[in-house]
C-alpha positions as CSV (number, residue, x, y, z in Angstrom):
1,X,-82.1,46.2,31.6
2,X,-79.2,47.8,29.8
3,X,-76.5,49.6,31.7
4,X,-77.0,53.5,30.8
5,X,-73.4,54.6,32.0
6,X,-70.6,52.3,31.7
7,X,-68.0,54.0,33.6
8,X,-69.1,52.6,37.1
9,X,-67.5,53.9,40.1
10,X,-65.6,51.1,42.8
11,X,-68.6,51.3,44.9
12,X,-71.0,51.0,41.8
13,X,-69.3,48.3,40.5
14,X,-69.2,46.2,43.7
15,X,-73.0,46.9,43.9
16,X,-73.7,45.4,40.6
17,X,-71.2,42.2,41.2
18,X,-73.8,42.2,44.6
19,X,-76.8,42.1,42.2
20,X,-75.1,39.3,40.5
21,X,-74.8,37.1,43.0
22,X,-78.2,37.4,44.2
23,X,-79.6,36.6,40.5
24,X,-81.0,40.3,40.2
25,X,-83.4,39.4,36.9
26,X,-83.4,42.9,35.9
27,X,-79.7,42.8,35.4
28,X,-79.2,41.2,32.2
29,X,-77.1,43.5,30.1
30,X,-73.7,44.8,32.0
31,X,-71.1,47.2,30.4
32,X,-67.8,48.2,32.1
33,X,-65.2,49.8,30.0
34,X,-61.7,51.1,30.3
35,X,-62.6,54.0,32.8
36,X,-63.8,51.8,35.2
37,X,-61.4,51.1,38.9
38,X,-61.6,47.5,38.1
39,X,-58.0,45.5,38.1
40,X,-57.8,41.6,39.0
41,X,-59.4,42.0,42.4
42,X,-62.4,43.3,40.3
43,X,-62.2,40.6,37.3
44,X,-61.9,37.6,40.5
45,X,-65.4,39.0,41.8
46,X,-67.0,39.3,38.6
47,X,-66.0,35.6,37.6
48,X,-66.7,34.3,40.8
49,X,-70.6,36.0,41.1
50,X,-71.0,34.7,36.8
51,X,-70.4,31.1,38.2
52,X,-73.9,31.2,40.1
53,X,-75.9,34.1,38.0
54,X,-78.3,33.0,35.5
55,X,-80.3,36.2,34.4
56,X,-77.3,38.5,33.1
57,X,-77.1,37.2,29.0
58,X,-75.1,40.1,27.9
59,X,-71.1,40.8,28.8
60,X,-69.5,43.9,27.7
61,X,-65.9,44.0,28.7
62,X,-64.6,45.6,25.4
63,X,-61.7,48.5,26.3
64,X,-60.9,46.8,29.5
65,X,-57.8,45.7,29.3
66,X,-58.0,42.2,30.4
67,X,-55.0,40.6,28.6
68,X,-54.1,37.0,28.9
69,X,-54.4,37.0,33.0
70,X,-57.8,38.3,33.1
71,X,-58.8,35.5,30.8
72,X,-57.9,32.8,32.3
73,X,-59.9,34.3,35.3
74,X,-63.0,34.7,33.1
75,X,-62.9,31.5,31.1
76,X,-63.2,29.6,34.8
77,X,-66.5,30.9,35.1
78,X,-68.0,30.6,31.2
79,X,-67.3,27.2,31.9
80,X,-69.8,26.9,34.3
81,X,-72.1,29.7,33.6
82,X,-75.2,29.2,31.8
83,X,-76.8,32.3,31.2
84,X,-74.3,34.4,28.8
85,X,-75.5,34.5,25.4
86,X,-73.5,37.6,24.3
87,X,-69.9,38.5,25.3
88,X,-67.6,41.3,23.8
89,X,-63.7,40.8,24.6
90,X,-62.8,43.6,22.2
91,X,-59.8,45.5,22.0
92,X,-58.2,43.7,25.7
93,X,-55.0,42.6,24.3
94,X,-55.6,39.0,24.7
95,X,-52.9,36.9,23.3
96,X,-52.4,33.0,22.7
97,X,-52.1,32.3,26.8
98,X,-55.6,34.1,26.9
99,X,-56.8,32.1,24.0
100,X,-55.8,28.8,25.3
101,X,-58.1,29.1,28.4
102,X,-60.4,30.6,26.4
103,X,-60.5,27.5,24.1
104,X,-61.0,25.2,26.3
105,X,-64.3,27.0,28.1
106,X,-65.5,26.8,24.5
107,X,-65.3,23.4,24.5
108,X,-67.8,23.1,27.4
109,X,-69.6,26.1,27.2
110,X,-73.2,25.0,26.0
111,X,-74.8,29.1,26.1
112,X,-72.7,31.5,24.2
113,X,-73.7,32.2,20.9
114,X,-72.0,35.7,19.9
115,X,-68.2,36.4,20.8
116,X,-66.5,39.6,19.9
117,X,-62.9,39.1,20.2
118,X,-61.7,41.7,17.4
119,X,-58.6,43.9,17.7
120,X,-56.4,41.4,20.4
121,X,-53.2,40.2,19.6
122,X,-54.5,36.4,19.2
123,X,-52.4,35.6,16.2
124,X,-51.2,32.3,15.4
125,X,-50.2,31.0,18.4
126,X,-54.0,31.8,19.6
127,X,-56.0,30.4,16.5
128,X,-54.6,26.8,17.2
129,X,-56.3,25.9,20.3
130,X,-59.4,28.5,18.9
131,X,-59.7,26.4,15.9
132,X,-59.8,23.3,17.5
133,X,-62.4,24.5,20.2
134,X,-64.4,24.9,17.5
135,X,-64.4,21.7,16.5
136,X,-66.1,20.9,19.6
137,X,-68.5,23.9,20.3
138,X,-71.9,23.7,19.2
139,X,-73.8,27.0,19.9
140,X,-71.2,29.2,18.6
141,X,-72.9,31.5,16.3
142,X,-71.2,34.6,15.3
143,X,-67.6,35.4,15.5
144,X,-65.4,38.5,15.1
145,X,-62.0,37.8,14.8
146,X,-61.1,41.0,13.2
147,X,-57.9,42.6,13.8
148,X,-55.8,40.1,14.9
149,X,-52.5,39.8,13.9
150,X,-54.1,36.4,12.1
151,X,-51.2,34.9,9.1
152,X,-51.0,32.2,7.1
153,X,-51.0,29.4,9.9
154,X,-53.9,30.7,11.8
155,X,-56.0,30.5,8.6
156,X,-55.1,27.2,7.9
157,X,-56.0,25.9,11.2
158,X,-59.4,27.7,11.0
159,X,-59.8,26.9,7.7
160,X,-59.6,22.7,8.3
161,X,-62.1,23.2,11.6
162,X,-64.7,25.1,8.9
163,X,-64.6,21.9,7.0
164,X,-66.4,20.3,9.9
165,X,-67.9,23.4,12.1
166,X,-71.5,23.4,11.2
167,X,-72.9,25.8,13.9
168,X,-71.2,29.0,12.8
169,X,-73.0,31.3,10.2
170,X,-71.3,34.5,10.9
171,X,-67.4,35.1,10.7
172,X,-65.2,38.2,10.5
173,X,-61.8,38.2,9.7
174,X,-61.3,41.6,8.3
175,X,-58.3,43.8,8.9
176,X,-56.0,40.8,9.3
177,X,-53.4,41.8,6.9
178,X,-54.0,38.8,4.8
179,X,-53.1,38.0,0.8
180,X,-54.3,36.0,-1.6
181,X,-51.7,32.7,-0.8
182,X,-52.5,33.3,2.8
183,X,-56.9,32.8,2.6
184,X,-56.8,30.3,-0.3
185,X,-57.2,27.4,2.5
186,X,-60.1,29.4,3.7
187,X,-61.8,29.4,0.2
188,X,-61.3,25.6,0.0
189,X,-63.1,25.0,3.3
190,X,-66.0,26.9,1.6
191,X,-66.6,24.4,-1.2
192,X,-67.3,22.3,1.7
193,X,-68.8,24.2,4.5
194,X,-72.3,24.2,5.1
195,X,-73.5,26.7,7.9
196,X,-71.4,30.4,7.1
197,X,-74.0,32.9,5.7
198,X,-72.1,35.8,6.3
199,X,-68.4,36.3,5.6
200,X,-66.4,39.7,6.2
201,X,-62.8,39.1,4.3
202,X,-62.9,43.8,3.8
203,X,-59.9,45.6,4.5
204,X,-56.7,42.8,3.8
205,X,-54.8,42.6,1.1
206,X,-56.8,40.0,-1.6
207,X,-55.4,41.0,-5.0
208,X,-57.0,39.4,-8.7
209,X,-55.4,36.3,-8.3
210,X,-57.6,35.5,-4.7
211,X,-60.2,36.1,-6.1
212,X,-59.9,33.1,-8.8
213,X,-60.0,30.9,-6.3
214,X,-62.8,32.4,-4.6
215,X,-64.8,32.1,-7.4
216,X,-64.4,28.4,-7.6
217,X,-65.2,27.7,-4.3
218,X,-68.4,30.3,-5.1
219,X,-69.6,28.0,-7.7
220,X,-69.9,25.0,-5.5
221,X,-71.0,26.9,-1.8
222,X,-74.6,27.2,-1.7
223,X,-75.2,28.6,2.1
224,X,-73.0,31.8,1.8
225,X,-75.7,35.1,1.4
226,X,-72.9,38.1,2.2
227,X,-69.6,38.4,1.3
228,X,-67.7,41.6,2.0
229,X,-64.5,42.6,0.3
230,X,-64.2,46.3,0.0
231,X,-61.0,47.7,0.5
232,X,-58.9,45.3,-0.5
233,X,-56.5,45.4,-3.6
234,X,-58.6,43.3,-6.1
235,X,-58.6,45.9,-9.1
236,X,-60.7,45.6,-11.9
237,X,-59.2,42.4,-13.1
238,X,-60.4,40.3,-9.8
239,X,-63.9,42.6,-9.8
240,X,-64.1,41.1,-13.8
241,X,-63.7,37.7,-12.4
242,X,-65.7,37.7,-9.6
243,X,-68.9,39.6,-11.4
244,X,-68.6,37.0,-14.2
245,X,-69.3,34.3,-10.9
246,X,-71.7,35.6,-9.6
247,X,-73.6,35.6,-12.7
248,X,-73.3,31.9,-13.3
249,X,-73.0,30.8,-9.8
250,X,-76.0,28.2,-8.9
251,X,-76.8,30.5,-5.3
252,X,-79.1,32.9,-6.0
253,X,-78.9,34.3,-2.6
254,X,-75.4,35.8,-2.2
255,X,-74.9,39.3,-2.1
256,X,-72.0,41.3,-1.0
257,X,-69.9,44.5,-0.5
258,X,-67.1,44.6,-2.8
C-alpha cells in the first residue's frame, strides 16, 4: 500500500516502525522525507524493526539526510533483511564512510534489486569498496549513481568490476562531471560486458574525441539497447562519428538519446 503523505508526524512515524515490527502486510511501500522529526533515534528504530519485517519491498528515504552515520545504521539491517527490493538513498549526503558499510551489506544482501543513490558525495573514496561489492552482488539490477562527485579513479574501479558484473542492466552515471580521458576505461569494459542494456552517460563533459572510442567498443557490445548522451559537449564532429556507428554497428537494438 503506498504511503499517501510522506511527511509523517513523531507519533505517525513510531506507528508505522510499530507496523513494521509486527509484519503489517499491507505496509509494503514507506516514504519519509526531509520534513519528517526523524534524527538517529528514529533511523536505530527503523533498522532495528527492517531486521525482522518481510512484507515492506519498497524504502524511500530520498531528502533525509542520512549522511555517512545513518548508513552505517541502515546497512546493519539490509544485511539481514529479506524483503527490500527497492531502496532510494537520494540526495542524503552519503560519503565514502557511508559507502563502505554500504558495500559490504551488498555483498550479502541476496533481495535488493534497484538502488538510487544519486546526488551524495560518494566520489572516489566511495566507488572503491562500491565497485568491489559489486563484484560479489548478484541481484543488483539498476543503479543510479548520478551526481556524485565520481573522477577518473572511481570510473576506473567501476569500470574493471563491469568486466565481470553480469547482473547489472541498468546504470546511470550522468551529471558526474566527467571527460572523454576520464570514461574511456568505462567504454573498454563495454567491449566486454554482457548484461548493461541501459546506459545514462547525459549531462558530463564527453567531447568528439570520447566518442571515438565509444564507437569501437559499440561495434563489438551486443547487449547495450539505450544509450543517453544529450547534453554533453560532443558537437557535430563526435555526432558524425557516432551516426556513422550506429549504422554499421552489428546490434540492431540500440537506441539512444544524443
Amino acid at each position: 500500500m503506498s504511503q499517501s503523505n510522506p511527511y509523517l508526524k513523531e507519533e505517525e512515524f513510531k506507528n508505522k516502525i510499530q507496523r513494521l515490527i509486527l509484519n503489517d502486510q499491507t505496509l509494503t511501500n514507506l516514504k519519509i522525507l526531509e520534513r519528517n522529526v526523524i534524527r538517529d533515534k528514529g533511523i536505530q528504530d527503523l533498522s532495528e524493526a527492517l531486521k525482522e519485517n518481510q512484507a515492506l519491498t519498497k524504502l524511500d528515504r530520498c531528502y533525509s539526510k542520512i549522511r555517512d552515520k545513518g548508513m552505517q545504521v541502515l546497512s546493519e539491517c539490509l544485511k539481514v533483511n529479506q524483503a527490500l527490493i527497492k531502496l532510494d538513498l537520494s540526495w542524503n549526503q552519503i560519503g565514502g564512510e557511508g559507502m563502505q558499510a554500504l558495500s559490504e551489506c551488498l555483498k550479502v544482501n541476496q533481495t535488493l534489486t534497484n538502488l538510487d543513490l544519486s546526488w551524495n558525495t560518494i566520489g572516489d573514496e566511495g566507488m572503491e569498496p562500491l565497485s568491489e561489492a559489486l563484484r560479489v552482488n548478484q541481484t543488483l539490477i539498476n543503479l543510479d549513481l548520478s551526481s556524485n562527485q565520481i573522477g577518473a579513479e572511481g570510473i576506473k574501479a567501476l569500470s574493471k568490476t563491469l568486466k565481470f558484473n553480469q547482473t547489472l542492466t541498468q546504470l546511470n552515471l550522468s551529471e558526474n562531471g566527467m571527460g572523454s580521458e576520464q570514461i574511456k576505461p568505462l567504454y573498454e569494459s563495454l567491449k566486454v560486458n554482457q548484461a548493461l542494456t541501459r546506459l545514462d552517460l547525459s549531462w558530463n563533459k564527453i567531447r568528439a574525441e570520447g566518442m571515438k572510442a565509444l564507437s569501437e567498443s559499440l561495434k563489438v557490445n551486443q547487449t547495450l539497447t539505450k544509450l543517453c548522451l544529450h547534453s554533453n559537449r560532443i558537437g557535430a564532429e563526435g555526432m558524425q562519428v557516432l551516426s556513422e556507428c550506429l549504422k554499421s554497428q552489428s546490434n540492431p537494438y540500440l537506441s539512444g538519446s544524443f
